[in-house]
C-alpha positions, -999 to 999 in steps of 0.1 A, spaced: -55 775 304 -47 779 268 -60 760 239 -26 751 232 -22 730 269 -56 710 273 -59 676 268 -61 659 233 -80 629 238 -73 614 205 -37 618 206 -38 604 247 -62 574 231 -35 568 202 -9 569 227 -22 545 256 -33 522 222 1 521 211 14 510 247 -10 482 252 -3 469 217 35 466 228 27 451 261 6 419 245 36 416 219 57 410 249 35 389 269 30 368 238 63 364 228 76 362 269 46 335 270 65 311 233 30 313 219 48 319 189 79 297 195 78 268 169 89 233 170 79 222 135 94 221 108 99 256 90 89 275 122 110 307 136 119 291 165 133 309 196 171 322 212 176 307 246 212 316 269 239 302 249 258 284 284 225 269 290 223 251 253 262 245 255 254 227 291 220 209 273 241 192 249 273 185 267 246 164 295 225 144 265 253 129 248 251 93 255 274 67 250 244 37 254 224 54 222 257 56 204 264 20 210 231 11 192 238 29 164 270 12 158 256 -21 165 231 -9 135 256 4 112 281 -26 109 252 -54 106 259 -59 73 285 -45 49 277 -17 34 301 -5 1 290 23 -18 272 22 -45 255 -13 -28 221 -24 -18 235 -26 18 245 11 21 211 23 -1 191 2 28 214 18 53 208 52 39 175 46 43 176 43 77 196 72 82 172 93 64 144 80 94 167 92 118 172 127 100 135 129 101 126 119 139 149 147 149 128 172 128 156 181 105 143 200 74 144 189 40 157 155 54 163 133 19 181 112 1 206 132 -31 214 110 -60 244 108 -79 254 81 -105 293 75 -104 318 53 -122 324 25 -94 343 -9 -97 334 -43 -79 351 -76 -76 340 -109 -93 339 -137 -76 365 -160 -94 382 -133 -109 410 -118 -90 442 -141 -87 475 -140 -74 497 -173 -81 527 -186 -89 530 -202 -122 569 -207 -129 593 -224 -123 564 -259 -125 578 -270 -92 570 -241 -74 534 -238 -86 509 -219 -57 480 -202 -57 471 -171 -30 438 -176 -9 428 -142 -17 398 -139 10 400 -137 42 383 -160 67 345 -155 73 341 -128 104 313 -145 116 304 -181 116 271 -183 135 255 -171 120 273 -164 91 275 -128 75 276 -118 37 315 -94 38 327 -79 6 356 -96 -14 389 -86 -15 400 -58 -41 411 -24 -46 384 6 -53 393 22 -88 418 -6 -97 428 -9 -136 413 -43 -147 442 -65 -159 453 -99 -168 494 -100 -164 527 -118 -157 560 -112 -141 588 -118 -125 583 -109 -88 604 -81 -75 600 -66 -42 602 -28 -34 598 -20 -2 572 9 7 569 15 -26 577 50 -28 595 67 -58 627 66 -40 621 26 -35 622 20 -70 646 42 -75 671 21 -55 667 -6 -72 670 4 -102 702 20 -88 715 -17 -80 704 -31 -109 674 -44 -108 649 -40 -139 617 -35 -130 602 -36 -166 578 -61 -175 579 -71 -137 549 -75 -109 562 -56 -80 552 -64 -44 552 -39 -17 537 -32 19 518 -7 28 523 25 53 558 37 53 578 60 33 547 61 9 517 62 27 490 68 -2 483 31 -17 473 47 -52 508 61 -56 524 30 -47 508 20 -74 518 47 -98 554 46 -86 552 10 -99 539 19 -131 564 44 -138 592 21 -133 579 -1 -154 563 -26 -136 532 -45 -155 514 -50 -119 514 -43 -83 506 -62 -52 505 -45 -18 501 -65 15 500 -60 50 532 -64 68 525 -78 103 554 -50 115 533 -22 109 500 -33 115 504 -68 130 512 -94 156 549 -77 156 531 -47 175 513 -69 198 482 -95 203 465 -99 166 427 -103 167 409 -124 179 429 -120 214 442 -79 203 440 -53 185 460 -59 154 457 -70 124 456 -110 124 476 -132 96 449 -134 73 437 -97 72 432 -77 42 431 -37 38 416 -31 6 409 5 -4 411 28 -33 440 31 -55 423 60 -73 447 90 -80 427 111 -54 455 137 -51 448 147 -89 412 142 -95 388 141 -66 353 129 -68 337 107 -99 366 105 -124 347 109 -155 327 136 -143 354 157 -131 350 193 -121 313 189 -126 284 170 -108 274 140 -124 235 144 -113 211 115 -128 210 121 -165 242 145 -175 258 129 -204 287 148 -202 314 121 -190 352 115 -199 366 84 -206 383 61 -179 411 53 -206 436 70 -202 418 91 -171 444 110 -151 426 96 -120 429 63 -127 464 39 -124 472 20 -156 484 -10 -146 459 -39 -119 466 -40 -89 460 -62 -60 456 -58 -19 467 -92 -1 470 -107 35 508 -113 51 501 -149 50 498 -145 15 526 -125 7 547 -149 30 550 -174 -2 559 -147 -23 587 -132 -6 603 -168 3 599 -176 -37 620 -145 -46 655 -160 -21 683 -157 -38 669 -137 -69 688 -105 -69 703 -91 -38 696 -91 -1 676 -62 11 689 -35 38 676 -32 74 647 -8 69 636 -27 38 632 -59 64 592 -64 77 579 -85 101 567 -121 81 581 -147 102 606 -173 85 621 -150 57 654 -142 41 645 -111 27 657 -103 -11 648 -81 -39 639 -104 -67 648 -97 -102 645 -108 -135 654 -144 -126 627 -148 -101 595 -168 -102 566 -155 -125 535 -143 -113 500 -147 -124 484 -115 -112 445 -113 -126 420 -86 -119 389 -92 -132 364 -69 -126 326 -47 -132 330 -18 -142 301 4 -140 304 37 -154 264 58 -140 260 35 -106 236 52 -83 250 68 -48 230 86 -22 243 111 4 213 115 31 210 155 37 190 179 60 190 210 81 181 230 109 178 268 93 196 294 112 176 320 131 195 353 122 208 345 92 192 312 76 214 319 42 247 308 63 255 277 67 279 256 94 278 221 74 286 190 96 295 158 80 306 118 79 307 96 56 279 63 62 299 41 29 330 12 46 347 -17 25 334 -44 46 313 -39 82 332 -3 90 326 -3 129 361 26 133 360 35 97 334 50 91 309 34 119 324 54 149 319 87 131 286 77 118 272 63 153 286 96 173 271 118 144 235 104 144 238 111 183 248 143 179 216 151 157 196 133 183 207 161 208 201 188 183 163 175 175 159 178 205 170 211 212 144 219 180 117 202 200 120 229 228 114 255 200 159 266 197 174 276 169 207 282 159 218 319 146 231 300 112 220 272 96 232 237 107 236 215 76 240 175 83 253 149 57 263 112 57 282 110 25 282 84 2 311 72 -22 339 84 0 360 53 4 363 54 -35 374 87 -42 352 111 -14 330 110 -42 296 119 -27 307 151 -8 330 162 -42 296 157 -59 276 177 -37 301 206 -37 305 209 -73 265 210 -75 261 239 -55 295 253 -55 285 291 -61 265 287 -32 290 275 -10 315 299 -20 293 328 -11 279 311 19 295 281 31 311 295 61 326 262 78 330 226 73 328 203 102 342 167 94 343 135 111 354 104 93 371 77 119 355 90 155 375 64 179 401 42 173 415 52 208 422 77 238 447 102 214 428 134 208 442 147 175 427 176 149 436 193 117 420 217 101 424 254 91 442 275 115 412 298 121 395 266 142 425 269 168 409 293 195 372 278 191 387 244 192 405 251 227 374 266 246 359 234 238 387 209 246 382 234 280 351 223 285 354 180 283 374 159 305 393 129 294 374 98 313 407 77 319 430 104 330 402 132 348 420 159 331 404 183 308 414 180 268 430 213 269 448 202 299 465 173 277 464 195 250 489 222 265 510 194 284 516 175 249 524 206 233 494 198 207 489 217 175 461 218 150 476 198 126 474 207 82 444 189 66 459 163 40 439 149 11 421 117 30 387 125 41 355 145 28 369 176 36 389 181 7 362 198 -21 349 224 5 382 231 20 401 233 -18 375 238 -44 349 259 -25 372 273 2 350 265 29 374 265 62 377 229 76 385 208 100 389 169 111 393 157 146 390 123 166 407 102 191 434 78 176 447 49 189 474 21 177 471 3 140 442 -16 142 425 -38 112 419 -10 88 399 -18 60 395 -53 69 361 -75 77 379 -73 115 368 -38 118 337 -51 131 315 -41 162 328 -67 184 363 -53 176 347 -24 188 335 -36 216 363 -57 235 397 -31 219 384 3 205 366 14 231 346 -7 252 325 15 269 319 40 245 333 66 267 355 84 238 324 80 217 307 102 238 335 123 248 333 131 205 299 131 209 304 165 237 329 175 212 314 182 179 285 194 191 303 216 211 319 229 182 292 232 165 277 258 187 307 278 181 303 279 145 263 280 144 251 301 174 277 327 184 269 365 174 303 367 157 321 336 140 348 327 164 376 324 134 413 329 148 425 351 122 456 357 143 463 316 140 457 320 102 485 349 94 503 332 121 
C-alpha cells in the first residue's frame, strides 16, 4: 500500500479527540448543568407552546386578590410616605421573583398638596344666602378608621377669589362660547361645570374657563353621568354616591408631559436646571376646585333666575333644580385654594429586568403605575395587583432556568396621576437608548372595572393582540376574546394622552399599547374606589383579573420570545 494511504495516527487521535469533545458539550448542555437560575446567568430556550401554556395555567386570581387587598390599605399619592412605603414593598416583590437590577429610581418633581383648612367653596353674597361647601367626603371606613387624602386638584393654581357664579355646562370651548353668545359675561366670574361630556379632559375645562375670563373654576360630579341617575350609588352599587369627589390633575398634560419645570429633560436628584411654574405653559392660571353633587346642589339652586334657563342637554341629574345659567347678578362665591407647593419632592418608580437571551440589548418594557389619589383599588390597584402576578409567573419561569429572546423590562411608575410624571422622567433619562432599542411598550393603568375587553395601541399590535385574545376565554360568556372580538366588530382603538404610554409612544417612538376590561362609571378618583368596592361590584371573583393576568403575559411572549417581532406592518400602512 502506498505511503500516501496508511493510517495517520495523529490525525485519527485529533479526529476521535475532536468528536468526544462535542459529545460531552452536548451531554452537558442536554443534562442544564449549565442552565442558570440566578441572577445574571444565560439561562436556557424551552418550546415556546409550552411557556405560553406555563403562564396561561399560573395566573391566579387568589394571589391577585392579596395584592390588591395590600395595595389599597392605605392611600398612597405620589410623592407621599404611603406610596415610598408601598414602593418599598414592590421592590421585595421585584426581588423574590429574581428580577435583575430590581431598585428603587429617584426623581424630585414639582408636586402640590392640600392644606387642611385651606380650600373653600362658599357663598358669601347676598348675607341671606350665606353657605359654606363640606368639601370632604365622608370617612370610607369607620372601624377602624383610615387616613384618605383631602380633596383637591393635582397641579391646581393656588388662589384666593370671588365671583358671581355662572354655570357652563361641560365646560368645553363651545360651552362658553354659547354663553357668551346669549349674553352672559363671564369676566371676573367663578364658573361651575361637570365633568365628562363634550370636554372630557378636566385641565381644559379649566383652561376654557380661563380664557373666557373666568377668575375660577369649580367642577363637580353630576349624578347623570356618574351617579345614582345610572343606577344604585355605593354603598348598595356601583356608582358614585352623593358625597363623592373625583379629584385629579388639572395639569395641561396635552402640552407639557412629565415634571413641568423640568420639561424635556429628567429632573434626576441634583439638576438645577428648572423653569419657573409662573407663567409655565403646563400649568392653568386661575384655582380650581373638584366638588361632590351634593355640594354643587346649593350652587346651582342659588344661581335660579340669574340669567337664562339652560337647554336640554345642558340639564344634569341633581335632584330638585331649575336649571339656569347664572350671570352677573348671581350670588358671589368664595372660592379659596390654599395650598404646598413643593418644587424638588422625591418620587420613586420601582424598576427591574429579566435580560433577553439572544439579544439582551432589546428591550419589551411592561409597565403600571403603583401612585392613586386616595386608596386606588380600579385605578391604579387593578393594574398593579394583575402586574405583580404576572411577574410572579415570570420569576418563576426564571427559576426553571427560561429566558426570554429579548429583554423583559418591568416598572411601577410613580407620579402618574399628576402629570405621568415618573415614566416621562425615566424616558427622557435614557431616551437615546430607547430610541435605538426600545422596541415595545406594554401598558396597563386601570386592569378591571368590568367584563368589556377594550385596547388601543399602535396598529402594529393588531395581529399579536388577536392570537392572544384566541387563546383566553371570557368566564361569564365561555366564548373566546377573539370570539367577542369579531362578533362586536372590535378595533384597536388610537392611544390618547391619559396613561404612561405617552413619552415612549411620542417622544421616544416606542410602539405602544393599553388594554383592559371596562365596565360602567364607577367612583373614579374617589376614597370609594376601595377594595371592598372591588370586591362586592368590580369584580368579585377576580375572574377578569386573572383573565388580564393570561393576557399580558401572553402578550408579552409575543413581544419578548418570538424569533421575529410579530409587528403588523400591514395594520400600520393600513
Amino acid at each position: 500500500m502506498s505511503p500516501d494511504y496508511r493510517w495517520n495516527w495523529i490525525v485519527v487521535g485529533r479526529i476521535f479527540g475532536g468528536f468526544l469533545t462535542m459529545t460531552l458539550v452536548y451531554v452537558l448542555l442536554a443534562s442544564n448543568i449549565f442552565t442558570m437560575s440566578q441572577k445574571g446567568g444565560p439561562g436556557q430556550m424551552y418550546d415556546p407552546e409550552s411557556v405560553r401554556i406555563f403562564v396561561q395555567s399560573q395566573a391566579n386570581g387568589t394571589s391577585i386578590q392579596k395584592y390588591l387587598e395590600h395595595v389599597t390599605a392605605y392611600d398612597h399619592m405620589a410623592g407621599t410616605e404611603g406610596n415610598f412605603f408601598l414602593a418599598r414593598w414592590v421592590e421585595g416583590l421585584f426581588n423574590a421573583a429574581k428580577l435583575e437590577g430590581a431598585g428603587l429610581e429617584q426623581f424630585d418633581v414639582y408636586l402640590n398638596y392640600p392644606k387642611a383648612g385651606g380650600r373653600r367653596v362658599a357663598i358669601v353674597d347676598p348675607p341671606e344666602m350665606a353657605w359654606e361647601a363640606t368639601m370632604e367626603e365622608e370617612a370610607a371606613y369607620v372601624d377602624p378608621p383610615r387616613q384618605q387624602s383631602l380633596v383637591f386638584h393635582g397641579l391646581s393654581r393656588a388662589g384666593n377669589v370671588t365671583g358671581p357664579l355662572i354655570y357652563a355646562n361641560y365646560g368645553s370651548r363651545e360651552d362658553f362660547k354659547k354663553l357668551e353668545d346669549s349674553g352672559v359675561n363671564i369676566k371676573g366670574a367663578v364658573a361651575l361645570v361637570r365633568y365628562y361630556g363634550t370636554q372630557g379632559d378636566r385641565a381644559l375645562k379649566v383652561k376654557a374657563a380661563e380664557l373666557a375670563g373666568a377668575v375660577g373654576c369649580i367642577i363637580y360630579s353630576d349624578p347623570a353621568d356618574d351617579g345614582f341617575v345610572k343606577g344604585e350609588p355605593w354603598p348598595e352599587g356601583r356608582f358614585m354616591p352623593a358625597d363623592g369627589v373625583q379629584r385629579g390633575t388639572v395639569g395641561l398634560t396635552s402640552w407639557v408631559v412629565g415634571d413641568v419645570l423640568s420639561p424635556g429633560f429628567a429632573s434626576l436628584p441634583g439638576e438645577e436646571k428648572r423653569v419657573s411654574k409662573d407663567n409655565n405653559p403646563g400649568l392653568n392660571s386661575i384655582p380650581s376646585i373638584p366638588l361632590a353633587w351634593r355640594d354643587a346642589q346649593k350652587l346651582l339652586q342659588a344661581i335660579k333666575g340669574h340669567g337664562e334657563e339652560v337647554p336640554t342637554d345642558w340639564i344634569g341629574g341633581v335632584p330638585d333644580m331649575n336649571w339656569w345659567t347664572g350671570n352677573r347678578t348671581s350670588p358671589i362665591i368664595h372660592l379659596m385654594n390654599e395650598q404646598d407647593e413643593v418644587e424638588k419632592r422625591p418620587i420613586y418608580n420601582v424598576i427591574g429586568k429579566i435580560t433577553g437571551l439572544e439579544q439582551p440589548e432589546k428591550s419589551i418594557i411592561v409597565g403600571n403605575h403603583r401612585d392613586a389619589w386616595c386608596f386606588g383599588a380600579s385605578d391604579p390597584g387593578s393594574g398593579t395587583a394583575v402586574m405583580l402576578e404576572v411577574i410572579r409567573i415570570f420569576g418563576e419561569l426564571r427559576q426553571l432556568g427560561w429566558r426570554p429572546l429579548r429583554t423583559i423590562e418591568f416598572a411601577s411608575w410613580d407620579g402618574e396621576e399628576y402629570n405621568l410624571i415618573g415614566s416621562t422622567e425615566h424616558v427622557e433619562a435614557r431616551m437615546d437608548e430607547l430610541r435605538r432599542n426600545g422596541f415595545a411598550y406594554l401598558n396597563v393603568d386601570v386592569a378591571v372595572t368590568g367584563t368589556q375587553f377594550e385596547a388601543a395601541g399602535c396598529p402594529i399590535y393588531e395581529r399579536a393582540l388577536l392570537r392572544v385574545l384566541d387563546r383566553v376565554t371570557d368566564p361569564i360568556k365561555n366564548e373566546t376574546l377573539r370570539s367577542i372580538w369579531d362578533e362586536q366588530n372590535a378595533k384597536l382603538q388610537g392611544l390618547g394622552a391619559g396613561s404612561d404610554y405617552v413619552a415612549f409612544q411620542d417622544m421616544a417612538g416606542t410602539s405602544s399599547i393599553d388594554f383592559g376590561f371596562q365596565g360602567p362609571p364607577f367612583p373614579y378618583h374617589s376614597c370609594y374606589d376601595n377594595f371592598e368596592w372591588m370586591k362586592n361590584f368590580g369584580d368579585p371573583n377576580f375572574q377578569y383579573h386573572t383573565l388580564m393576568a393570561q393576557i399580558w403575559a401572553l402578550l408579552i411572549l409575543e413581544m419578548a420570545d418570538t424569533p421575529v417581532l410579530p409587528f403588523d406592518m400591514e395594520a400600520y400602512a393600513a
